[in-house]
C-alpha positions in Angstrom: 8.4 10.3 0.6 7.2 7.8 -2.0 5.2 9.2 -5.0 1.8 8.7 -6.0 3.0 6.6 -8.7 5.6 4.3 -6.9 4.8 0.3 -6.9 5.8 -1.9 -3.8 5.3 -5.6 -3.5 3.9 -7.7 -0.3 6.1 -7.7 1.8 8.5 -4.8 0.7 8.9 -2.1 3.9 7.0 0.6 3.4 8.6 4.0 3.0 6.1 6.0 4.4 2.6 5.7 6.6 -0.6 6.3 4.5 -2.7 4.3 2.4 -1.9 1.8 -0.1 -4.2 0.5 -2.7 -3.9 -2.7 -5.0 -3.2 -2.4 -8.9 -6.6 -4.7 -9.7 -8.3 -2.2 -10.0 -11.0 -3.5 -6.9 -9.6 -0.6 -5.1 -8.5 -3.3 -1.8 -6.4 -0.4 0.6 -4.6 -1.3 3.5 -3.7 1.6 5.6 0.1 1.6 7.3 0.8 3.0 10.2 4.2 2.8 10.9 6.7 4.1 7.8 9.4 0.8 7.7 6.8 -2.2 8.3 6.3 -4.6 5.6 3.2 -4.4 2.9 0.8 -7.5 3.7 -0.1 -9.8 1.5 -2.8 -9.2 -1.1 -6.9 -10.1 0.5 -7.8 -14.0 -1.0 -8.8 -13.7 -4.3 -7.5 -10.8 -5.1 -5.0 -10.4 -8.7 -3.0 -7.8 -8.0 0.9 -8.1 -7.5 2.0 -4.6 -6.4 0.6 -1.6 -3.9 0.6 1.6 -4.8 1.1 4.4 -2.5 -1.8 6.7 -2.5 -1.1 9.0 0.2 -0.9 10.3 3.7 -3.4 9.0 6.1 -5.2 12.0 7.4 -4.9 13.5 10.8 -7.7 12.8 13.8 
């Protein structure tokens, strides 16, 4: 499972499902579902170069 700390660039497969949230300190999140699938790119505009896993998506 990644820690809370770990840093992945676009496009780097994701090592788990959860939610991911740029360094830029805007607070952009992109939510993966599926653990394996590649980070997308970063929304227009935005500074950042790495997600950082922030944890599990919750249930229901």
């Amino acid at each position: 499972m990644a820690e809370q700390t770990e840093h992945f660039e676009p496009g780097e497969r994701a090592p788990d499902s959860g939610i991911y949230e740029c360094e830029c300190g805007y607070h952009h999140q992109w939510r993966m579902d599926v653990a394996g699938d590649p980070l997308p790119e970063f929304p227009p505009g935005c500074p950042s170069s790495k997600w950082i896993f922030i944890g599990e998506q919750p249930v229901g």
